[in-house]
Residue, then its C-alpha position, 0 to 999 in steps of 0.5 A: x905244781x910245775x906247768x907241764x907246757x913250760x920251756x926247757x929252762x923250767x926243767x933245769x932245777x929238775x935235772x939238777x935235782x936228779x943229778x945231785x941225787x942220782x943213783x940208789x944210795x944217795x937218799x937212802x944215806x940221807x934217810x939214815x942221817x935224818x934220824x941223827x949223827x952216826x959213824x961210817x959203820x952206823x950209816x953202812x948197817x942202815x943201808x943193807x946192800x951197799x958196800x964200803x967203798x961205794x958209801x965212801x964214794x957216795x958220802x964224799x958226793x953228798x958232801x961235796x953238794x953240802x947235803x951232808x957234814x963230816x966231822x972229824x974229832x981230835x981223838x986216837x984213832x980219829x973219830x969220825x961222824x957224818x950229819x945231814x946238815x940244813x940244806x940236807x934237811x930241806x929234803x926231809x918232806x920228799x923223803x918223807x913222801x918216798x918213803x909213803x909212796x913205797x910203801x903204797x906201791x909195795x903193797x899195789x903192786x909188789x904185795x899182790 
């Protein structure tokens, strides 16, 4: 565990963390990765809610971050398939305890 006393530098990895994945799409595009490849029209059914344009948007930033990897494959029309690549799957635990952590706090607090 961080030292809660610490000078403002030990918060530096912590907002850059935050800022990489701010925004309420970002780790539920990576959950959905973390079970495989998938096409853009695979990730958009996976996320409920979220526009086509925004997931470009988003996609385009985890990629940019190298949390994830487009391909694109030589066929007519081009293919196009996303993955999580490794440094995404180093964050495969905190998805992993968010999920766990929702679904305890659906149950205290939305499920009463």
């Amino acid at each position: 565990m961080l030292s809660k006393g610490g000078c403002p530098k030990t918060m530096l990895s912590i907002r850059d963390a935050l800022e990489t994945l701010e925004g309420k799409w970002k780790l539920l595009i990576l959950f959905s990765l973390s079970e495989g490849p998938k096409r853009f029209k695979q990730i958009s059914r996976d996320v409920p809610g979220i526009t086509d344009k925004t997931l470009s948007k988003e996609l385009k930033r985890l990629e940019t971050h190298q949390l994830i990897l487009r391909e694109v494959f030589n066929t007519f029309p081009p293919t196009v398939q996303y993955s999580i690549t490794a440094h995404g799957m180093s964050l495969e635990k905190l998805l992993d305890e968010l999920h766990y952590w929702g679904l305890l706090h659906r149950k205290e607090i939305i499920g009463k």
